[in-house]
PLY file of the C-alpha trace (Angstrom):
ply
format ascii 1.0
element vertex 68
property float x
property float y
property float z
element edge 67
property int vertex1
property int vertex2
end_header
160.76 130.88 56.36
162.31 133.35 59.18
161.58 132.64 62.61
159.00 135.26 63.83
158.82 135.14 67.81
161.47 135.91 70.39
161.51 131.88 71.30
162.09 130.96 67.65
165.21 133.42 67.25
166.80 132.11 70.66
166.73 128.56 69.78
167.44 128.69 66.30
168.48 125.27 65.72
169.84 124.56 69.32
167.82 121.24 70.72
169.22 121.94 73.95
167.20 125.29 74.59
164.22 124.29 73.29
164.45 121.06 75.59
165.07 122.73 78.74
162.71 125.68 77.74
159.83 122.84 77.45
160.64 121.27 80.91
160.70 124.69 82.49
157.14 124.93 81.10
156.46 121.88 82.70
157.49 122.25 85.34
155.57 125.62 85.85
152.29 123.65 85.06
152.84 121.05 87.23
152.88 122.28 90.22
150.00 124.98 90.52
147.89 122.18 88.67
148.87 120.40 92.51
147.77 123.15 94.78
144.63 123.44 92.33
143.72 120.10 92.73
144.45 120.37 96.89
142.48 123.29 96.66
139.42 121.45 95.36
138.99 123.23 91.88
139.92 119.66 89.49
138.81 121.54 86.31
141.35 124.16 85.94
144.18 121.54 87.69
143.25 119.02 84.66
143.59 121.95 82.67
146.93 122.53 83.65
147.98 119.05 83.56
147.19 118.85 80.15
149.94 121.57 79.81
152.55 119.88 81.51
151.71 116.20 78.98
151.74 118.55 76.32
155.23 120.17 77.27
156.59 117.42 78.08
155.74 115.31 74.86
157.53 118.35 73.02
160.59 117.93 75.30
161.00 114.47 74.58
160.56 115.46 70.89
162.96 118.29 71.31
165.56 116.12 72.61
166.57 113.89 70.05
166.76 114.31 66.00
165.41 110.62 65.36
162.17 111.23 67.35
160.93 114.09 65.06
0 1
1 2
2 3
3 4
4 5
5 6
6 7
7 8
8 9
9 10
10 11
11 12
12 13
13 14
14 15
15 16
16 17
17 18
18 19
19 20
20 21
21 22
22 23
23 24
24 25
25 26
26 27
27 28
28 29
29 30
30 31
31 32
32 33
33 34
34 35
35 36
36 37
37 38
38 39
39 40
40 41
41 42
42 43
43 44
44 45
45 46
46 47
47 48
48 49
49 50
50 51
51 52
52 53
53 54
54 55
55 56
56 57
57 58
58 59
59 60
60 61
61 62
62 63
63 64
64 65
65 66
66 67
């Protein structure tokens, strides 16, 4: 199977990219989810948080062959 997306073609089968890729994402979840919840509006900040666990679970999968 060929990789399809632009993501899938610049990792390729570097764990390295992918990992830091994934903790950029989380990162970029994390903290608007903050000033949502500050801002009073919980619903979209839990929204967002579930973004960050989500990139974050595949960053920790990302970044070692004997988790996957």
């Amino acid at each position: 199977m060929e990789p399809t997306g632009r993501l899938d073609q610049a990792v390729g089968t570097n764990r390295r990219i992918a990992t830091v890729t994934f903790v950029c994402t989380a990162t970029d979840s994390l903290i608007p989810s903050v000033q949502l919840l500050l801002s009073g509006m919980p619903i979209p900040s839990g929204n967002l948080m579930r973004q960050h666990a989500e990139a974050t679970a595949m960053a920790l999968l990302c970044s070692s062959p004997d988790l996957c």
